[in-house]
N, C-alpha and C positions, 0 to 999 in steps of 0.2 A: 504494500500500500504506500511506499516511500515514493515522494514523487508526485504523487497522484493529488488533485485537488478536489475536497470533501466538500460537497454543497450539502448544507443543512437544510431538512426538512422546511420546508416554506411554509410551514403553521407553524413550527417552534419558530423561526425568523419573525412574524408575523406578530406571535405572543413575545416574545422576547421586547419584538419595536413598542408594542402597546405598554406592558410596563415601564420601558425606558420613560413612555410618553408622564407616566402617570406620577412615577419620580420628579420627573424635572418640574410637573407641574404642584404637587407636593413641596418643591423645594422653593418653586416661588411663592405659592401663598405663608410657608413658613419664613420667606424673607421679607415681604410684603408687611406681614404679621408683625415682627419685631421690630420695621421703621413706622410704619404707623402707631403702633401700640407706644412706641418713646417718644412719640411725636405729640402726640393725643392724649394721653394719659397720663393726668395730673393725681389724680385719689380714686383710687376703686371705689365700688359702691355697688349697692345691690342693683341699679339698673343707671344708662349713660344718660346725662343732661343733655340737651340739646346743642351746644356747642361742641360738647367732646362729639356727639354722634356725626356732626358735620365736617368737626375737623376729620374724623373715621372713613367720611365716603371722599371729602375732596384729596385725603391722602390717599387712599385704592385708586381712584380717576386719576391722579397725576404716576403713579407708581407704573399703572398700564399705560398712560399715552405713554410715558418716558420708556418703558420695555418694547413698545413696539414701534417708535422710533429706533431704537437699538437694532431691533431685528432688520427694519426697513435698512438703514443705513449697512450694515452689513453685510443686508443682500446687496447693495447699490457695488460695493465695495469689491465683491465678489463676481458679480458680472462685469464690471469695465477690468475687472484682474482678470478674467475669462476672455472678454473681448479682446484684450491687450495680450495675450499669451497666444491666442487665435491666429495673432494680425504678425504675431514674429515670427510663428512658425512657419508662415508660408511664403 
């Protein structure tokens, strides 16, 4: 078998991709979590006053537009390095 290149089953590929998915997304709402939560959160209490709850949604709205600006830019970033490496090789 030395040599030979092993394709894995394309539903273990499939499950494997979908928990990755489910991680990363795990791992933002847990970083999301702890900048908003230091951000917004002066005194616990048995339920949030109306200001902590606003600072709460305007910090998730700017957390997501600013991640998928990231995403956005990195795709940009990634296709003119694609385009650019296209345009040398030939």
């Amino acid at each position: 078998m030395e040599g030979q290149g092993v394709t894995a089953d394309p539903q273990l590929q499939h499950f494997i991709e979908i928990e990755s998915q489910k991680q990363r997304f795990q791992q933002l709402v847990h970083q999301m979590t702890e900048v908003c939560w230091e951000k917004c959160m002066e005194k616990p209490g048995p339920k949030l006053d109306s200001r902590t709850e606003v600072c709460f949604v305007n910090c998730v709205e700017r957390f997501i537009d600013t991640s998928q600006f990231i995403l956005n830019r990195l795709e940009q970033t990634q296709r003119s390095r694609g385009s650019f490496s296209e345009s040398m090789s030939e």
